[in-house]
ZAMARGU-4260 file (C-alpha; in steps of 0.2 Angstrom, whole numbers, plus 5000, padded with zeros to 4 digits):
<rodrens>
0) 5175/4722/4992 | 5185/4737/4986 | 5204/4739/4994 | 5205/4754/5002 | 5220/4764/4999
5) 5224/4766/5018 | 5239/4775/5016 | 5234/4789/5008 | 5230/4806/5016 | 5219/4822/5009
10) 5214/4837/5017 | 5200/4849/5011 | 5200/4865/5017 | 5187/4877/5013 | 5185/4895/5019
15) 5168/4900/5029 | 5158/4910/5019 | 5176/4918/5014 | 5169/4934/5001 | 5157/4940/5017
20) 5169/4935/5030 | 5184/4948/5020 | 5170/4961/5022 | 5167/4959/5039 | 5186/4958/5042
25) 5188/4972/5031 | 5173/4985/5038 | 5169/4981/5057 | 5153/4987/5055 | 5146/4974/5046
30) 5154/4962/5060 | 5140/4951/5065 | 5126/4958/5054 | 5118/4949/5038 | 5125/4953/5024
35) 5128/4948/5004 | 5140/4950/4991 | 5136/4954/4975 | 5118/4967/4969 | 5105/4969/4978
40) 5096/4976/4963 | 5082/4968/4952 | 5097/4960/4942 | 5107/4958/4955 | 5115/4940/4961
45) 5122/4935/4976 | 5140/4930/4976 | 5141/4924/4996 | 5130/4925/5009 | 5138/4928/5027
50) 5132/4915/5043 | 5121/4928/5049 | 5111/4929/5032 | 5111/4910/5030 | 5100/4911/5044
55) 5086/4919/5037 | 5088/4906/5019 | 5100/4918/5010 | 5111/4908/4998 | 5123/4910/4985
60) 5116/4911/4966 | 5098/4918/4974 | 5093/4933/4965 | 5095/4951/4976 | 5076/4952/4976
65) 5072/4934/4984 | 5086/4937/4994 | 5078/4954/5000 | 5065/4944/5005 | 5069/4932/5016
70) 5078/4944/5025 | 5072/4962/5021 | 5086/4971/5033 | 5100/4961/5023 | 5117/4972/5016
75) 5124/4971/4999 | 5141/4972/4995 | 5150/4976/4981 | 5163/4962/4976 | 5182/4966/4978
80) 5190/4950/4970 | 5206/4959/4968 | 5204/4958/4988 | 5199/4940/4987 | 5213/4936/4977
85) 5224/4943/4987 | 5221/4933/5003 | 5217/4918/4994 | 5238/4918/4988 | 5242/4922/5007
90) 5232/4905/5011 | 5240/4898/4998 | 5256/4899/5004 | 5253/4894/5021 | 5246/4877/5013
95) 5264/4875/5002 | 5273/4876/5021 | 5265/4860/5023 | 5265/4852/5005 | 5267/4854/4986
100) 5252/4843/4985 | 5240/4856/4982 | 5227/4857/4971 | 5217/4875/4971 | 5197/4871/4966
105) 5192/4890/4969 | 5199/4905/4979 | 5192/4897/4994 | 5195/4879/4992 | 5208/4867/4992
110) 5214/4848/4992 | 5231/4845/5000 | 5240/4828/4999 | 5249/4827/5015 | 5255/4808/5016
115) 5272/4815/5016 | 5273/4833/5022 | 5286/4846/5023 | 5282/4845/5043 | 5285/4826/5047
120) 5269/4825/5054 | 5260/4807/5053 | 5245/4815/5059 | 5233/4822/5043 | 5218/4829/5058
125) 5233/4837/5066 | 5240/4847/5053 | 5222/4849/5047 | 5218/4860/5063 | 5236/4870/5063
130) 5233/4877/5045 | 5217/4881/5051 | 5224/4890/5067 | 5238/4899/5057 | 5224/4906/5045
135) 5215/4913/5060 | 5230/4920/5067 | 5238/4926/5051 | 5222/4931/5041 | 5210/4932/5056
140) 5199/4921/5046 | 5190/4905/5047 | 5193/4889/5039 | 5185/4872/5038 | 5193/4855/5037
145) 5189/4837/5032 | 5201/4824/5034 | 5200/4807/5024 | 5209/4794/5014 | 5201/4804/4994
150) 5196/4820/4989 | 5178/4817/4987 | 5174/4809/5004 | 5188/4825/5010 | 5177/4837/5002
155) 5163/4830/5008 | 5169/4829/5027 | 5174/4848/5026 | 5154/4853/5028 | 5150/4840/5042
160) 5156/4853/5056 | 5156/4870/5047 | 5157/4884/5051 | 5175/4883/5059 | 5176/4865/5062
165) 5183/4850/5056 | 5178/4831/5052 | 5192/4815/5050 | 5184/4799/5041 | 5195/4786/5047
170) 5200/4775/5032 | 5191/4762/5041 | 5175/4771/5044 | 5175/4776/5022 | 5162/4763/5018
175) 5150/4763/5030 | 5151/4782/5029 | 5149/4780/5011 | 5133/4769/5013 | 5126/4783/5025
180) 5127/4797/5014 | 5111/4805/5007 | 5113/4803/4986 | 5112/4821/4982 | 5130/4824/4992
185) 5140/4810/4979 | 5150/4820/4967 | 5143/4819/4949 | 5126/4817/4957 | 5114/4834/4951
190) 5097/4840/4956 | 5090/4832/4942 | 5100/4815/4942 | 5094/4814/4962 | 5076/4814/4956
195) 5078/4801/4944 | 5086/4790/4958 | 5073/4793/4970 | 5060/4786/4957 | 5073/4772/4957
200) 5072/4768/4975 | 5092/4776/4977 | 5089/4788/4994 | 5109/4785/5001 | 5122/4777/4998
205) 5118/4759/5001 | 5103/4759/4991 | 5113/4764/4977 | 5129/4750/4985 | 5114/4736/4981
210) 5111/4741/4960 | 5123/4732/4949 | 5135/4741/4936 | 5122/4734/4922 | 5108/4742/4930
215) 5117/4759/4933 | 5124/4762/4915 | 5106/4755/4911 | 5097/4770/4917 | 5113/4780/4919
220) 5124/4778/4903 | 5140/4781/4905 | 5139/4788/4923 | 5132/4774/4930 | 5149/4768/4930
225) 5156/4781/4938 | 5142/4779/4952 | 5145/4762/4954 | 5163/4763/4958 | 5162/4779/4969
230) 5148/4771/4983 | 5162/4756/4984 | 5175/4767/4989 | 5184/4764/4971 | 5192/4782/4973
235) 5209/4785/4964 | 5207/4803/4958 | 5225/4811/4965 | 5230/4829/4970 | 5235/4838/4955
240) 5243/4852/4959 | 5246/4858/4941 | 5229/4859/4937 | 5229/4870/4919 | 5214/4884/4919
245) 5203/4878/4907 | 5195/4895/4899 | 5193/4914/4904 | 5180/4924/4902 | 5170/4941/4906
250) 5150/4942/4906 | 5140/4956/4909 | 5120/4957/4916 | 5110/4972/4910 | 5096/4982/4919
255) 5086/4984/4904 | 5086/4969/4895 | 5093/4972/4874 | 5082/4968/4861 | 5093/4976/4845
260) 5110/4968/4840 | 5117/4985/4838 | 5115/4987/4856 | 5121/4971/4861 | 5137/4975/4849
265) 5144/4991/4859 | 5143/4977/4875 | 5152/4964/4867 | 5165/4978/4862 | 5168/4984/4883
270) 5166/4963/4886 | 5180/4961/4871 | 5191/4974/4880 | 5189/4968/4900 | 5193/4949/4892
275) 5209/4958/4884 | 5215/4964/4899 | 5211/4948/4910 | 5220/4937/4897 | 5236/4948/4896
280) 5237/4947/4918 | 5234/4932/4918 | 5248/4925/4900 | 5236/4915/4889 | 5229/4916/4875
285) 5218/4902/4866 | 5210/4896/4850 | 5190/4895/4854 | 5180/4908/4857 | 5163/4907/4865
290) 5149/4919/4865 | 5137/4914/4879 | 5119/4923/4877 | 5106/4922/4893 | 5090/4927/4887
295) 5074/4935/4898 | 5066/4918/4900 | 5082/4913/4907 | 5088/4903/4893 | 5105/4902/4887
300) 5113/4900/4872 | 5130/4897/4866 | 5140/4900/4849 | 5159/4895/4846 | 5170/4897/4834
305) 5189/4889/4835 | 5204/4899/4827 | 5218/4892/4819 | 5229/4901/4829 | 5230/4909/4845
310) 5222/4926/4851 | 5221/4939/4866 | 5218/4954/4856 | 5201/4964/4860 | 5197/4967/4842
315) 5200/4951/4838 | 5189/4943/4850 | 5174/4956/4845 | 5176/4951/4825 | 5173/4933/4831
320) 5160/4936/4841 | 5152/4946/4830 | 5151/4933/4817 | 5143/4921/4831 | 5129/4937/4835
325) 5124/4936/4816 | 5128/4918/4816 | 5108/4915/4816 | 5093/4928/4823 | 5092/4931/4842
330) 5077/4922/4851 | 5071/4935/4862 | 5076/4947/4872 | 5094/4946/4881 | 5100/4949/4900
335) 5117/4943/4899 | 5131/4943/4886 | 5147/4935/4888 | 5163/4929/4880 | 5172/4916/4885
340) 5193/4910/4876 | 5197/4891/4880 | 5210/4880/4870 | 5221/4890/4878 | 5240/4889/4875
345) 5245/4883/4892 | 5257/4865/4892 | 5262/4862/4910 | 5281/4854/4909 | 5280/4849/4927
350) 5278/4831/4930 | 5273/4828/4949 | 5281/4810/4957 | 5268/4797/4964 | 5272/4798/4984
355) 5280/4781/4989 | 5267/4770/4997 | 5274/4764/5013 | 5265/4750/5023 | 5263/4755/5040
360) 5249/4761/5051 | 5246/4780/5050 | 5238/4789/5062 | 5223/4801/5055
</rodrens>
């Protein structure tokens, strides 16, 4: 059986329904009533769902007019990320009171290595609760919490008791948790790769605990190896607080759908500009540049080209995606366009210290 690290201790917090719950705070008026970030239109996507649109089987990536649907007297609204950014670096600093262990995942999600913590507290479930309490006070916002010895059975704890709750796995309690859990909720494990296990006889954990490493990578390739060390508790993955942005990019959906290059070329051009001004905010620059192409069936497409040298500049950006358009002929007719820049020059020169593991019995 797999050792345990038992002295280990990871938070995950992650905001409730954070985008709808910014508009609630923001506008009192939509306090308490269903409502959706993002377009209600027949392009439209929603961003976020608040609780009270949950109810009714609204849910993030639904299109505006399923969502409609399910609950006809739903409100849309119009994303403010600059607002979300904004509060997401005021949680941010209230995490980094605690430790420099902390590793973003989205605006509205975090890991925080708290083994040794800027507070003295031996208790993760405690500091856990008074990070959530000092959001609610300071942002008047609420946050959910799971408490565990890794960051995948932390992230997964986080949605036992949401909205605005908290779960602590003991270090103990890891495996027969583990063994427990429904397939579809281990990391790595997608809609289609779930199916596939089912046919196999893998509905939780310790279905998949009893197939060996030869019959996983069998069915599973590479990834079986990964699934068979994660149901045995063979989770090393550390708090990167450093984590380097991988790409940027801008996208755009259309009302009418474009069937001419020529009109897809003057929306590559505003794309080209908007990506411009979100690489000079943000300091990078990179080397590969993707043009991602979602057609009217739904399919997507995608073309890159890598530079020998680094770029931000709009006009840049547009002469290589350009040469991807004409690259070869467009299969039908198109919804979305967008351009991506990864290989960026980022080189992170801070080197983070493994915490000094000391034998002694903490108290979760």
């Amino acid at each position: 059986m797999a050792e345990i690290n038992k002295y280990r201790k990871i938070i995950h917090i992650d905001m409730d329904a954070f985008y709808a719950s910014v508009e609630q705070l923001d506008n009192p008026e939509l306090r308490g009533k269903p409502i959706a970030v993002g377009g209600g239109g027949e392009r439209g996507v929603v961003a976020a769902a608040s609780y009270e649109a949950r109810k009714f089987g609204v849910r993030s990536a639904m299109s505006g007019v399923q969502a409609k649907k399910n609950c006809p007297h739903l409100i849309f609204v119009k994303p403010r990320f600059e607002r979300y950014h904004e509060i997401s670096k005021k949680i941010r600093a209230i995490f980094h009171e605690y430790t420099d262990l902390v590793e973003p995942l989205s605006l509205d999600e975090a890991y925080l290595d708290v083994t040794i913590n800027k507070k003295g507290n031996p208790s993760a479930s405690l500091i856990a609760k008074e990070i959530r309490q000092r959001i609610f006070d300071e942002l008047q916002l609420n946050a959910s919490a799971g408490i565990s010895n890794s960051k995948f059975v932390a992230k997964v704890a986080s949605d036992i008791n949401k909205p605005n709750g908290q779960k602590t796995i003991q270090p103990e309690e890891v495996f027969a948790f583990l063994e427990e859990l429904p397939i579809e909720k281990f990391y790595g494990i997608g809609k289609v790769t779930a199916v596939k296990m089912y046919n196999l006889g893998i509905f939780k954990g310790s279905d998949l605990k009893l197939k060996t490493e030869e019959f996983l990578t069998q069915h599973f390739k590479s990834s079986g190896i990964h699934y068979y060390n994660i149901v045995r508790g063979n989770l090393f993955s550390e708090v990167k607080p450093n984590r380097k942005r991988k790409s940027v990019a801008a996208e755009h959906t259309f009302i009418t759908n474009l069937t001419s290059e020529l009109f897809m070329l003057q929306k590559l051009e505003k794309i080209s500009e908007e990506l411009e001004q979100r690489m000079i905010k943000t300091k990078v620059s990179g080397k590969t540049i993707t043009l991602k192409i979602k057609y009217s069936d739904f399919k997507t497409q995608t073309r890159s080209k890598t530079l020998p040298y680094f770029v931000k500049e709009g006009a840049v950006l547009l002469e290589t995606v350009k040469e991807l358009l004409f690259q070869e002929k467009v299969l039908n007719s198109v919804r979305l366009l967008g351009i991506s820049v990864s290989n960026l020059n980022i080189h992170s020169k801070i080197k983070i210290e493994k915490p000094i593991e000391v034998q002694l019995k903490f108290e979760f």
